[in-house]
N, C-alpha and C positions, 0 to 999 in steps of 0.2 A: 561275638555272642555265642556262634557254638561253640556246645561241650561246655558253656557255663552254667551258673544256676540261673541265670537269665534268659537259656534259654526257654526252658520247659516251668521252670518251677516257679517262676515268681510272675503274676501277672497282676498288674495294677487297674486292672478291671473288676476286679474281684475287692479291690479294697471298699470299703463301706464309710460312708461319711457324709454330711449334710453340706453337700456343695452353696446354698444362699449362706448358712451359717459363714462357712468358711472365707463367703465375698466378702460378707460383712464386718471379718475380723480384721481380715490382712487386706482386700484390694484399695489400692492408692486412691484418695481423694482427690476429686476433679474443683478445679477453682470456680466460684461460686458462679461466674456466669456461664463458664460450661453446662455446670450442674444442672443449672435452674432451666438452661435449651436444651439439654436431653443430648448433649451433643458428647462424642467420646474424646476422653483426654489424649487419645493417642497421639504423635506428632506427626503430622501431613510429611510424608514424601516429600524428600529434596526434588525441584522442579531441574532435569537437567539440562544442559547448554548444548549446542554444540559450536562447537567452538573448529572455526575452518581458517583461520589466520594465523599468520608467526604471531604466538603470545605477545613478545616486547610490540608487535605492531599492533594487535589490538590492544593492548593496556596501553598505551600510550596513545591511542586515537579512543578510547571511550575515557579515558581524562578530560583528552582536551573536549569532546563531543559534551560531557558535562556543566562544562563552562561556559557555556550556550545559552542554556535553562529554555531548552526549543528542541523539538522532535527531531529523529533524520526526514519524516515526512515536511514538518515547517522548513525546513534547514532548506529542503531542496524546491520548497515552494517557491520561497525568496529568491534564488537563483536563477528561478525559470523566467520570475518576470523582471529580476533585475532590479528590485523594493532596494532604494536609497536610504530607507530610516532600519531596516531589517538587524544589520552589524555596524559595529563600529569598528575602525579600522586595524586595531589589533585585533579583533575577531577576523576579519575578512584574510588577513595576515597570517593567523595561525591556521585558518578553515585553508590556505594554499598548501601550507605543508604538511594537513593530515589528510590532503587526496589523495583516494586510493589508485595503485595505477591498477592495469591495464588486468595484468594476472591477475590481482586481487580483485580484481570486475568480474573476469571470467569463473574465478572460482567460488564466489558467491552465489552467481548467477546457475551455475552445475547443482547446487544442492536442490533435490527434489522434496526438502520432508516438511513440515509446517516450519512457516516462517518466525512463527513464536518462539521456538525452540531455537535462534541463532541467538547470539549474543547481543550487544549491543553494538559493538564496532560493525561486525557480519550486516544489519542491518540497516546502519547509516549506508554501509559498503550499494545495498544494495537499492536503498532511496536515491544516492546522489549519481548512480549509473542510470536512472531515469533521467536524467536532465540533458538535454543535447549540450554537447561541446562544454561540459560543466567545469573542465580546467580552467578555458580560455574567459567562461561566463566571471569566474573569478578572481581573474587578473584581472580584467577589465572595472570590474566593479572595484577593486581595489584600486586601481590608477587613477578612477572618480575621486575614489573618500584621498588621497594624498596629493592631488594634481592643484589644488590651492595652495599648500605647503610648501611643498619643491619648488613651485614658480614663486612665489615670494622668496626662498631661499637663493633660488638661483640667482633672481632679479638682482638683491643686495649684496650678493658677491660680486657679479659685473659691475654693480655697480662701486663700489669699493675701488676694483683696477681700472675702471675706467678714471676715478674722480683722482686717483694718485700718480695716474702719466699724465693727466693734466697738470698739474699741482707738479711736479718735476720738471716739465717743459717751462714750465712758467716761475719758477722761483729764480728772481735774480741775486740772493742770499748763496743758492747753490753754488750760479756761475762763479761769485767771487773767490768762494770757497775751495772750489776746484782749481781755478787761475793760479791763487796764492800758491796753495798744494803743489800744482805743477813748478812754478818758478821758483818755490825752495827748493823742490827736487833737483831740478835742474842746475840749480846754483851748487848745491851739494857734491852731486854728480860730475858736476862740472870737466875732471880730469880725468875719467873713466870712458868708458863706451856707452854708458848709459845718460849721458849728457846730451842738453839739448833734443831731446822728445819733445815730439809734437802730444803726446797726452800718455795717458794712464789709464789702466785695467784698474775699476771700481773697485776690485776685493783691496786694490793695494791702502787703500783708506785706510782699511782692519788693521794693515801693518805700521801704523805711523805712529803708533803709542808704544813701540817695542824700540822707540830709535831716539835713544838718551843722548841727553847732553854731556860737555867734557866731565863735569863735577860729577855728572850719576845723579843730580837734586831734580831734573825734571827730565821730559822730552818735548820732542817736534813738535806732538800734540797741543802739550799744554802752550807752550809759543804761538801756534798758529792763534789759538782760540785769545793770546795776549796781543796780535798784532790785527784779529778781528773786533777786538775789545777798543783799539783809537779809529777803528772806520763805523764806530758805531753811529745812529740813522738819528734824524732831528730830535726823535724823542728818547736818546740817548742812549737803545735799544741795540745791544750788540747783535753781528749777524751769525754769530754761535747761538743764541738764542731764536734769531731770525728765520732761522731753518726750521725748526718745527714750527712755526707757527705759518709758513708760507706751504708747508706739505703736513696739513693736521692726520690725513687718510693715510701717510701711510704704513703706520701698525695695523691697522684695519687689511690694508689689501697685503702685507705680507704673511698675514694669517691665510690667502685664499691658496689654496695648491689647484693652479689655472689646468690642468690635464685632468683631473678628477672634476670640474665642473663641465669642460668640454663633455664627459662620458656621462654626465648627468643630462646634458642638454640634448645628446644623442640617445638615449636612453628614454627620455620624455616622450620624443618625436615618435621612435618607434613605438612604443608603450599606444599610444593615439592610435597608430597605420593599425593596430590589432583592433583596437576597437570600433574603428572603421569598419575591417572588415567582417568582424562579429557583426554587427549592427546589421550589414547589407545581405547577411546570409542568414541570418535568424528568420525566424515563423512568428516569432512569439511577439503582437503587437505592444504589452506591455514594456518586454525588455528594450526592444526596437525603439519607440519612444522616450522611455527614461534614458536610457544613455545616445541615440541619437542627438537628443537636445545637447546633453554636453559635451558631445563631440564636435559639434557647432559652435560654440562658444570655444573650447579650449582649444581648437586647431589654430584660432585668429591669435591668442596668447603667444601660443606656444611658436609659431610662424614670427613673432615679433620679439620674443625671447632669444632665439636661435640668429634674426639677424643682428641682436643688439650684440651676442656675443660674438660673432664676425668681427663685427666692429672695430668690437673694442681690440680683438684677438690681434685683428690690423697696424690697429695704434702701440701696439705693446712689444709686437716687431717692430717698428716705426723707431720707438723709443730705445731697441737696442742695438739697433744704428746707427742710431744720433750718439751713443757715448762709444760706439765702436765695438762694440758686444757681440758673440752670436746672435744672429737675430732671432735664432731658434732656442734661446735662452727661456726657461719659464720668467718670465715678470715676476714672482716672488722672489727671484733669486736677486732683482735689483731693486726691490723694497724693501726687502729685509736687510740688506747690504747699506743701502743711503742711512735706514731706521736706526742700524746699529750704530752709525758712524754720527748721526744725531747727536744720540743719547750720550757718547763719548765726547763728542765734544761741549755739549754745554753742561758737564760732569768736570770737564776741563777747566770752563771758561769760570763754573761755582768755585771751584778751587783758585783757581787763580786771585776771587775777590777774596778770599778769606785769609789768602795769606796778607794782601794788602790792606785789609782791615788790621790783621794782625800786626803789622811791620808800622801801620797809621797809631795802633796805642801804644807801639814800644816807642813813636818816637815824640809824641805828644809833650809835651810844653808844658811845666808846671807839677810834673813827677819826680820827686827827690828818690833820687838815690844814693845809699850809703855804703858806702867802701868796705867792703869785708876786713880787706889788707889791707894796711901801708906799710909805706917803705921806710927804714931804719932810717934815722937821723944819724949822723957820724958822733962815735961812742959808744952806739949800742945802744941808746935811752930807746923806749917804744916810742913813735910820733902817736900813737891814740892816747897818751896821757892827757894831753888837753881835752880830749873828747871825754874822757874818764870823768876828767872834773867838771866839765858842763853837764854830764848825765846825773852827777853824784847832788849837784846844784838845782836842777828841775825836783830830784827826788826829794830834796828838804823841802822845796817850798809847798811840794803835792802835799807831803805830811803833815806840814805844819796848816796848809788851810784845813785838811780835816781834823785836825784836831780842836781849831779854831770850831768848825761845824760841830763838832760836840761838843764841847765845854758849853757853850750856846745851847745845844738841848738838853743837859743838863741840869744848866739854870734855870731854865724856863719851867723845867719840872718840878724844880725844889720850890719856885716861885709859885705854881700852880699848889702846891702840898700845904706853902703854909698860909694861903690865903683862901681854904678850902673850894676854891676853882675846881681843881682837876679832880677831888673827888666828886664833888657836884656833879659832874659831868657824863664820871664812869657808871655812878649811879642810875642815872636817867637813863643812860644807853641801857644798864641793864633793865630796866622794868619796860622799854621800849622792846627789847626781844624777847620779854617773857610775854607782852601782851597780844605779839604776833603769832 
């Protein structure tokens, strides 16, 4: 401004003019219920934040905090006394992995200025750091809302392995199966080192359809399942078929992977001893009571779960003894193995009818067959001349009857024309479709 004409010489104090006029002309209209309250159009000041968290950590905990439709003060009510209707269990689920830890507690807790002015994340932060032991409150209460779930889940998978090493022990379809198996082996084998075994590693089942006959038209396989096909049962039920129907369980139990239920069933147990000991060290007689009760209830399950799958864990080593097996084998590995060997063979045994159905209408009784070729007669004459002339003879007499069938309707027509019959007739038809 200095040294310009701005600085001395121009002054807009000195300009003259009717400042209402001037409102009047140009200042911006206010929207009518402004107006009418006296109230100014200005726009209110952005209200600012502060903001004391890693941004991706709060934008992503005031998402999820949204999905709520419940304060951080309700959020952490619920917690304190432990409220079973509060979440549902993918909230309880997502509320575990948007707790803030420890630093994020303390540095909530440091800000001195109005609480209004933190964000939203900043102040769930600082609602659920009110709550004692609000990690563990929420494990726990989670273990509630899924501890009917998991024990039904868990229950029907032991139960599965348990009902398919019965169902194995007990199938006499199997033993046969196996016996056969072994004595072709061994007959086979016979002249080798590998002759005269007392038994057989289960996977070798899976290799019995890779071991072709002389011609390459079939294998072992399909033989076995044609020599279980004449030891078939009173109701003429082969024991290729026999097998599955004496072990129905087990597709069921070879879908179970018995080491991931084991760490489900260990996993429960512990999940319970927390809330245990939440229950025993809390103050809060609400929370104490709601999950004390089902800490009562669920320990009796879960105590009855845990020895069911002992059990069965017992029987499944048991079972892989009895065919010679690691006995530290997982039991899927000899469900899935029998399961597959099932399905291959009564896949065998269907093929085996079809061709004998097949082979039953090529030789069926009362199917004329006609010689493509014959053989020269000496001379060189063709021998189908006779055939020639018995075709050439069927063919007159086909012709000759239709022709018989038409000259016959013919007649009848000419006889209908001149004894005005057939016009009569076409007439009526017609005034009968015009009247329709």
């Amino acid at each position: 401004m200095k040294g310009t004409i701005w600085e001395k010489e121009v002054d807009d104090s000195r300009a003259g003019f009717d400042r209402s006029e001037l409102e009047s002309l140009f200042a911006s209209a206010a929207s009518g219920a402004t107006r009418d309250r006296g109230v100014s159009s200005a726009v209110a000041p952005k209200k600012e934040v502060a903001a004391l968290l890693d941004p991706k950590t709060a934008n992503n905990m005031a998402i999820a905090i949204s999905r709520f439709k419940l304060t951080p003060e309700q959020i952490a009510a619920a917690l304190t006394s432990g409220d079973e209707i509060a979440f549902s269990t993918d909230q309880l689920a997502s509320l575990i992995a948007m707790l803030p830890s420890a630093e994020d507690v303390e540095l909530c807790q440091s800000f001195d200025g109005p609480v209004e002015t933190l964000g939203k994340a900043e102040q769930f932060v600082l609602a659920i750091s009110a709550v004692p032991r609000y990690a563990a409150r929420t494990k726990c209460m989670l273990t509630r809302a899924t501890f009917g779930e998991k024990v039904g889940e868990l229950s029907e998978a032991v139960g599965h392995v348990s009902a398919a090493a019965a169902e194995v022990r007990g199938s006499g379809a199997l033993r046969s199966v196996l016996e056969l198996t072994l004595g072709l082996g061994n007959h086979l084998n016979g002249g080798t080192s590998k002759g005269g075994a007392w038994g057989f590693k289960l996977d070798s089942l899976s290799k019995i359809i890779s071991i072709k006959t002389a011609d390459g038209k079939s294998t072992l396989l399909h033989y076995i399942a044609r020599l279980l096909q004449k030891e078939a049962d009173a109701d003429g039920k082969s024991k290729a078929l026999l097998l599955a129907a004496e072990m129905p369980t087990l597709e069921a139990a070879a879908r179970v992977v018995w080491a991931d239920e084991a760490a489900e069933v260990t996993a429960l147990t512990a999940a319970l001893k927390q809330v245990e000991t939440q229950v025993k060290l809390d103050k809060n007689e609400a929370f104490t009571a709601s999950l004390g009760g089902f800490h009562s209830a669920a320990s009796s399950q879960a105590s009855q779960l845990a020895a069911r799958h002992k059990e069965v864990d017992e029987a499944c080593s048991s079972l892989n003894a009895w065919f010679g097996e690691n006995k530290d084998a997982p039991p899927e590995q000899i469900f899935s193995t029998l399961h597959n060997f099932t399905l291959m063979l009564e896949k065998a045994h269907r093929y085996n009818l079809e061709c004998d159905e097949k082979e039953r209408r090529k030789n069926q009784p009362g199917v004329r067959r006609v010689s493509v070729s014959a053989p020269r007669p000496p001379g060189g004459a063709p021998a189908a001349a006779a055939l020639n002339a018995g075709v050439g003879a069927e063919l007159a007499a086909k012709l000759a009857k239709r022709n018989q069938n038409r000259g016959n309707l013919v007649d009848n027509v000419e006889a209908g024309m001149e004894n005005g019959t057939l016009l009569r007739q076409r007439r009526q038809e017609s005034f009968a479709k015009r009247n329709r």
